[in-house]
C-alpha positions in Angstrom: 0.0 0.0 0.0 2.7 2.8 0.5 4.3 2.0 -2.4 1.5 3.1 -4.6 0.7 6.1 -2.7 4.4 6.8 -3.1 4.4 6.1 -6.9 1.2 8.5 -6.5 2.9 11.4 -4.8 5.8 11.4 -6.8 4.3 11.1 -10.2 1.9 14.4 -9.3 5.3 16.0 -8.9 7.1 14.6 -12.2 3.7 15.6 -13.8 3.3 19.3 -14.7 -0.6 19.7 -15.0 -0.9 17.9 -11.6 1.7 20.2 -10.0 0.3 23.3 -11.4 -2.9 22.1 -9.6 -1.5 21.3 -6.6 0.1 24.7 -6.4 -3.0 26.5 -7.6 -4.9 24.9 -4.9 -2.3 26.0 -2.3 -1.9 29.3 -3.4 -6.2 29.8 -3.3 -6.0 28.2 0.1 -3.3 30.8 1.1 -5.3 33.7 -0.6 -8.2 33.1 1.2 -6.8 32.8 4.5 -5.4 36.4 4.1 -7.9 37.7 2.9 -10.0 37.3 6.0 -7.0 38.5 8.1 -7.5 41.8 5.7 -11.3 41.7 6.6 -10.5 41.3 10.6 -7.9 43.6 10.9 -10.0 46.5 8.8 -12.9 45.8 11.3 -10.2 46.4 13.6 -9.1 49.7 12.9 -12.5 50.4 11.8 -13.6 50.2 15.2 -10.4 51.9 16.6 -10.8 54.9 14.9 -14.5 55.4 15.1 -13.3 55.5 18.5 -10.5 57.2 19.0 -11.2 60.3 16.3 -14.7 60.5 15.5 -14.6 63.8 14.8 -12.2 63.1 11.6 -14.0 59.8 10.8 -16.8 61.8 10.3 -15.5 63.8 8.0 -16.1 63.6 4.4 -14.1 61.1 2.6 -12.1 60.1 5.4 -12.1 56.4 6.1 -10.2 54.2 8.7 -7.4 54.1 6.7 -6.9 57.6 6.2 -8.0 58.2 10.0 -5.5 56.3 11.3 -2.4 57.8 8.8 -3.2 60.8 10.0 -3.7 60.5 13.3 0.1 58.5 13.5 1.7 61.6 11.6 0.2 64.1 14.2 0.9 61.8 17.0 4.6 60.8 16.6 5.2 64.2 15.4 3.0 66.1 19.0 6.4 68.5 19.4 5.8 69.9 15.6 2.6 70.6 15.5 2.7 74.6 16.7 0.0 75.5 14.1 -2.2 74.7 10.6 1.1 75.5 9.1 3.6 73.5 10.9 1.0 70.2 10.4 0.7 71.6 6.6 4.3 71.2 6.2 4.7 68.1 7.9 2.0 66.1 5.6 4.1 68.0 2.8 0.9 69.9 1.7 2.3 73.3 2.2 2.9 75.4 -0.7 6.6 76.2 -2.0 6.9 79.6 -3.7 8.0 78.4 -7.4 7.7 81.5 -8.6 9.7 83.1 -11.8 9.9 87.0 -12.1 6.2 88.4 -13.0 4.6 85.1 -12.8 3.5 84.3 -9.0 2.8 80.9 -8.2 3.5 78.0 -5.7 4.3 74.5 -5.9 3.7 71.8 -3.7 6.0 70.7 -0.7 7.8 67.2 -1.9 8.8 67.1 1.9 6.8 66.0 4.9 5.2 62.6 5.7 4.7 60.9 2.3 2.1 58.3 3.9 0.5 61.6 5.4 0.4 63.9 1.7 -1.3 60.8 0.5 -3.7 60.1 2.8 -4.4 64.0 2.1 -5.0 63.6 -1.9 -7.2 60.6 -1.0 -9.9 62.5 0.7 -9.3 65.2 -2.1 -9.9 62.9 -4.9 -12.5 61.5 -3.0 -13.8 64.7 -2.8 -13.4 65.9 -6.0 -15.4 63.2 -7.1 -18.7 63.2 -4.9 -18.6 66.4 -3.1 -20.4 68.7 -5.0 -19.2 71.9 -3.2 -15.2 70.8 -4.0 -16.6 69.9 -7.8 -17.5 73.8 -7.7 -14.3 74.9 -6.1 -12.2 72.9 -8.8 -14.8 74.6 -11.6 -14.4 78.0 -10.4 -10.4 78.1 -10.1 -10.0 76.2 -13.4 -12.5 79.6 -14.8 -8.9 81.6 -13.3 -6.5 79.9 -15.2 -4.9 77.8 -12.7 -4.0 74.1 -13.0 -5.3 70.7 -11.7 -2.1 70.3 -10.1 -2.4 73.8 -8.2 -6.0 73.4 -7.5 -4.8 70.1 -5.8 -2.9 71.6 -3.9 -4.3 74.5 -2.7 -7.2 71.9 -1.7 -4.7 69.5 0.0 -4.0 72.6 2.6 -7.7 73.3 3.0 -8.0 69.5 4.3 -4.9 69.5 6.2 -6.1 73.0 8.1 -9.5 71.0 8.5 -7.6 67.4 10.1 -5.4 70.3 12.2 -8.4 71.7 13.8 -10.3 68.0 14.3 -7.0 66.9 15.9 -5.3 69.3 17.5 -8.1 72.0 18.2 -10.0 70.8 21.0 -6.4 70.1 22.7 -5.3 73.5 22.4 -8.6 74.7 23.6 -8.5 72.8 26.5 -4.7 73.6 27.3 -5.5 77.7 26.5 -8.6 77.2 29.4 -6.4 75.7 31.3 -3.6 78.3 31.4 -6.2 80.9 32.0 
């Protein structure tokens, strides 16, 4: 009897369609397995942020995922954050002057937590695509003459001022009362 399961086993390996098979098999096995680790661990930090920020979760176009980036780049970085600005700069959403004698323009920061800046042009795009008063912002500044790539920017600030004031806001509040 273990002989033939022998001859079995080692002529599924010597064959090629029976390998592929065996390997296909294993690899769906594997895929499925980490894809409910994915599920459980999103339901995770799902739950973790809902509690932890739900101020910024409710935000439009902020998700878990986003949540939590920003919330790690404002937390390991607490002695930076002195203003909008300083938290600007730090997701890299702060605007560079790039500009060349009469022309006046700025470019965007390519500094600053990259995780952070795209967490940022996530909830712009997002934006961008359902929110109708963003749809209107884009519309009116493309009517000036200014670029996708500038309007981008200039919208990436407006969200990182908004995730300043959701995170760090009620903090400073609540420090300023109790100094006074």
């Amino acid at each position: 009897m273990e002989s033939i399961a022998l001859d079995t086993a080692s002529t599924r390996r010597r064959d090629p369609t029976a390998a592929t098979k065996h390997r296909l098999r294993s690899l769906g096995r594997r895929y499925l397995a980490l894809d409910e680790e994915v599920r459980s661990l999103n339901k995770e930090l799902d739950a973790l942020t809902s509690r932890i920020v739900p101020q910024l979760r409710e935000r439009f176009g902020v998700g878990s995922d986003v949540a939590a980036t920003l919330v790690l780049a404002a937390g390991d970085n607490g002695g930076r954050l002195r203003s909008e600005a300083a938290f600007s700069m730090l997701c890299g959403s702060s605007p560079i002057p790039a500009s060349s004698g009469a022309v006046h323009r700025h470019r965007l920061n390519r500094g600053g937590d990259r995780q952070a800046n795209a967490a940022l042009h996530r909830v712009v795009l997002a934006r961008l695509r359902w929110q109708e008063p963003t749809k209107a912002y884009m519309a009116r500044h493309r009517a000036e003459g200014k670029s996708e790539t500038e309007i981008i920017r200039c919208l990436k600030r407006c969200v990182a001022r908004e995730v300043y004031n959701v995170l760090v806001g009620p903090l400073e509040k609540a420090l300023s009362a109790d100094a006074a």
